[in-house]
Every structure is written in C-alpha cells, then in structure tokens.
C-alpha positions in Angstrom: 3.1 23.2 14.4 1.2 20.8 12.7 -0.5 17.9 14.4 1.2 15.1 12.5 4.5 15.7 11.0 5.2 12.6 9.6 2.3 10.8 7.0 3.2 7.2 6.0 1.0 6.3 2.9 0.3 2.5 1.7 0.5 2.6 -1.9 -2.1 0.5 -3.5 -5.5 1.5 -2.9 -4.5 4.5 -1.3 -2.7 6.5 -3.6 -2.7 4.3 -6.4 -5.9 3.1 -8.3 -4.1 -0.6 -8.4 -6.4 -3.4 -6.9 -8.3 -3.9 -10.0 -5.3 -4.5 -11.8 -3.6 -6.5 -9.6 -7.0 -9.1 -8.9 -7.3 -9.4 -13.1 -3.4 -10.1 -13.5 -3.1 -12.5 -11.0 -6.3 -14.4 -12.0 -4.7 -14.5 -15.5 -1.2 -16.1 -14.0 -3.5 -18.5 -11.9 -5.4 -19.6 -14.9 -2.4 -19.9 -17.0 -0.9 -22.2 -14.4 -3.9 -24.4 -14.8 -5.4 -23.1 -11.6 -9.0 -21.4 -11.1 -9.6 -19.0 -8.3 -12.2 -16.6 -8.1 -11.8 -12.4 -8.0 -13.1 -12.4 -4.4 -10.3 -14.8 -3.2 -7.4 -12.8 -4.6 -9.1 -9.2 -3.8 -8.6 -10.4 0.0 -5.1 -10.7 -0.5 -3.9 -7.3 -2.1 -2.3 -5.8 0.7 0.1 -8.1 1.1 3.5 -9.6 0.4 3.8 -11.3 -3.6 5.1 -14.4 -2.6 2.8 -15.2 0.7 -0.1 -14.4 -2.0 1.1 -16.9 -4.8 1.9 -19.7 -2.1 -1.5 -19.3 -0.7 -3.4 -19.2 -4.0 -1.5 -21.9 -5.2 -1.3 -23.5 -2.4 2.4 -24.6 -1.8 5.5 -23.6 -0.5 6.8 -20.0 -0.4 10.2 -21.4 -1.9 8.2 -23.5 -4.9 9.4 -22.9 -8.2 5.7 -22.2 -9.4 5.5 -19.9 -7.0 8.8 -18.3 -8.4 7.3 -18.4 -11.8 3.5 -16.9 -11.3 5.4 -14.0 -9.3 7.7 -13.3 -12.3 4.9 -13.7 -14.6 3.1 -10.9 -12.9 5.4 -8.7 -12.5 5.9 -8.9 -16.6 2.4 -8.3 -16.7 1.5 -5.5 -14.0 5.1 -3.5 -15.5 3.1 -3.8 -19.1 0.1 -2.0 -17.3 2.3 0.7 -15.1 4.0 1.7 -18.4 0.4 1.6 -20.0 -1.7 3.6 -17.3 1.3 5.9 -15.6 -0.2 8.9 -13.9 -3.9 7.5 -14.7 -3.2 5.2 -12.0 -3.4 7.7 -9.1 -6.4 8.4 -7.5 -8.3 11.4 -8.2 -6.8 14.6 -6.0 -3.5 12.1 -5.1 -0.7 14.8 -6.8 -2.0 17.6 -6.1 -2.8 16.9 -2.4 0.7 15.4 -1.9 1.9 18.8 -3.0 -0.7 20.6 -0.4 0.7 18.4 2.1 4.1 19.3 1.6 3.8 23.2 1.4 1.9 22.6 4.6 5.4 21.5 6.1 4.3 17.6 6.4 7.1 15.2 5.4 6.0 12.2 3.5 6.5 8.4 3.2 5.6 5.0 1.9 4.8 1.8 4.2 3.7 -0.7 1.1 3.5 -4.6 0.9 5.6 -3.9 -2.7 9.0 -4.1 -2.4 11.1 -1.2 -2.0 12.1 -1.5 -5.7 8.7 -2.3 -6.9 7.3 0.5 -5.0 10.2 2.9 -6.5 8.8 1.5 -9.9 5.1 2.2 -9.3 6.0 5.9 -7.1 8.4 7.0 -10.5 6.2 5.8 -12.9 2.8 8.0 -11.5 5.1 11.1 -11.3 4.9 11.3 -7.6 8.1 9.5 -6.6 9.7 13.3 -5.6 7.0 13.7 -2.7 8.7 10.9 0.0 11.4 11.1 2.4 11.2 7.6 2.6 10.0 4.4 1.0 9.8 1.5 2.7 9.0 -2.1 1.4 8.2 -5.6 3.3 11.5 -6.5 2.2 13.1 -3.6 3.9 12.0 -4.9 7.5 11.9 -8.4 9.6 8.3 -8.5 9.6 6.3 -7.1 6.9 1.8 -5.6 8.3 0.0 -5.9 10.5 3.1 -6.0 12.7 4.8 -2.6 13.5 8.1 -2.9 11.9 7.4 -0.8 8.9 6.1 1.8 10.4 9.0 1.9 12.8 11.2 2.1 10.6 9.9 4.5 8.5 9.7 7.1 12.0 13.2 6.1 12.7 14.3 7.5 9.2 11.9 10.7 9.5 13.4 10.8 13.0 10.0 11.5 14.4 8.7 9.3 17.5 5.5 7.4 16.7 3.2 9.8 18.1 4.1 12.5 15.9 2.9 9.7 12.8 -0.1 9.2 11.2 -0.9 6.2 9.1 -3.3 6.2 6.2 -4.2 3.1 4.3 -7.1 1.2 2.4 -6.6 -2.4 4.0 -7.3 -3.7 7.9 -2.9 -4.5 7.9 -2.3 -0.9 7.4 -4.6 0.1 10.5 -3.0 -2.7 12.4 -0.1 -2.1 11.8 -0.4 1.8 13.1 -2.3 0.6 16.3 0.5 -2.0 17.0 3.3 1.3 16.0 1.4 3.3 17.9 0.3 5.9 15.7 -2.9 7.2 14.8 -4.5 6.1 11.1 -7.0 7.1 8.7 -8.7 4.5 7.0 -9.7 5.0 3.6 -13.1 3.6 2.0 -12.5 3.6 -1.7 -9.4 0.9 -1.3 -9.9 -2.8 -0.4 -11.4 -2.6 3.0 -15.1 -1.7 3.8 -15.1 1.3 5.7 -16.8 -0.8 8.9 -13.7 -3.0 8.3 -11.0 -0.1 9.0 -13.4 1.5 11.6 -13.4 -1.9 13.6 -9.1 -2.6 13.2 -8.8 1.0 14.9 -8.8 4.1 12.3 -9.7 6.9 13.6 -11.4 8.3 10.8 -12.9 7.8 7.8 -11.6 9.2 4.2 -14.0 8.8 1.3 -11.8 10.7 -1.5 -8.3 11.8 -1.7 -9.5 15.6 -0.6 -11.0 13.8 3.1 -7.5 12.3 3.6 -5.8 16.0 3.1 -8.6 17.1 5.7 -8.3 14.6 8.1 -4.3 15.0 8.5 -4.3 18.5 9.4 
C-alpha cells in the first residue's frame, strides 16, 4: 500500500511555471490604473485569492469597482498568455511524473488559490487536466489557505482521512494549510517561498525539481 494515497497539488509554482507571469501582468494592470508597485510587492502575494490581491495593491475595498476592473483586466491578459504558453507552462518533469504517480496507484488533486474555473482553465490548457480526481478552488470552500478547508474538502471527495494526504506546494499557505488539515507536506523550493520559508511553516521535506517531489511522495 502506498504511504500517501491521496496528493493535493497547488497549481502555480508547483506544477505550473506561472509566478513570473502573474507578477508582470498584474504590475501592467497596476500601472495602467495609474498605480506603481514594485515586483517584490506583488510576488508576496501569488498564492492567494485575485480579489484580496487587487484590494490590497490597490488598496481599497474588496467590493470596489476598480478592484472589479484590474481583476477582469488580468484575467484578459493572463488567458492571452495560457493560450500563448500552453504545455510550456508546466514545470520541467510535471506530466510525466503525474503519469508515474498515477500508475503508482496515487489519486490526484488540486488545492489552488485560482478559482475552480480558472484552475480548470489553466489544468486543460497544459494538457494535464485528466490527472485529478478533484479540483478545488478558494471559491469552492468558506475559507480559502492557510486555513484547512481546502484541504478538507478535497479528502472528503477522495474519501481519504487526512492522514492518508499529503500536501505539496511552493508558498508558506500551502504548508499551513496542511499542518492546520493535518496532513503531511512537501515544500517546494523553485516556487515562491524560500526553501527556509516552507521548512519553518512545517514541510517536511524539501523538493528542488519536479523528479524530488515524485521521490519524496512515495
């Protein structure tokens, strides 16, 4: 029997090679909305919910109209790059060890900040949409990371209890959130986080490459 039967992947900076992306389009929105922020500033907030981002950037209300209009204006311009980069945009080793995974008798799933319909977007796009049982979105729970509901939810719909989960993600919320879940996590070091960062929230382990995160789950 394997170890951990149920693996619940974040999406971008884990599987997907997005962060880049997303800091350089959401700069461009802010600067088109007459505001200047720096890279740094927005890299500390992939990871996490669209709107919380924008109302913190821009620094008003969740429900602001300009808030409304930088997150539509994003999502024009990061569906421009999806359709551009496709199955460039996963990581090296990301398909092939899903498929590994998956002959190994693992079941697979998605705990992302996205949306459940932008993450269904980004997982169909990259060819790798086929390789989850379930994804989940922030919108597809009360609370979105570091608190536990995601992962939760996603054991509920594996029906697997926590223990039998293990969480593997790029930012300090995806670690919390497992500790809080109770399940295990590997943190990995080519996402957002430092790997001190992930090491000091609680992972486990350490995965510099796709490949380490296929060893470390077995």
């Amino acid at each position: 029997m394997v170890r951990y039967q149920g693996i619940v992947f974040d999406l971008d900076g884990t599987l997907a090679d997005t962060p880049g992306a997303i800091v350089s389009i959401t700069v461009k929105v802010l600067r088109e909305l007459g505001r200047s922020v720096d890279d740094a500033a927005v890299r500390a907030t992939v990871g996490k919910p669209l709107d919380q981002n924008f109302a913190g950037l821009l620094e008003l209300p969740v429900d602001h109209p300009q808030v409304a209009e930088a997150m539509a204006a994003y999502r024009a311009g990061f569906g421009e790059h999806l359709e551009e980069q496709r199955e460039r945009m996963l990581y090296p080793g990301v398909a092939e060890g899903l498929s590994k995974l998956l002959d190994l008798g693992h079941t697979l799933a998605i705990a992302t900040s996205k949306t459940h319909e932008a993450a269904v977007r980004t997982l169909r796009a990259t060819g790798i949409l086929d390789r989850f049982a379930v994804v989940a979105g922030h919108d597809s729970v009360g609370r979105g990371k570091p608190a536990p509901d995601m992962a939760l939810f996603v054991a509920e719909k594996l029906g697997l209890p926590a223990e039998r989960c293990v969480v593997v993600g790029d930012a300090v919320g995806d670690i919390e959130m497992a500790s809080a879940a109770g399940m295990a996590s590997v943190g990995v070091s080519y996402g957002v986080a430092s790997a001190d960062q992930l090491l000091e929230s609680g992972a486990l382990v350490i995965a510099d490459s796709f490949d380490g995160v296929v060893s470390a789950v077995l």
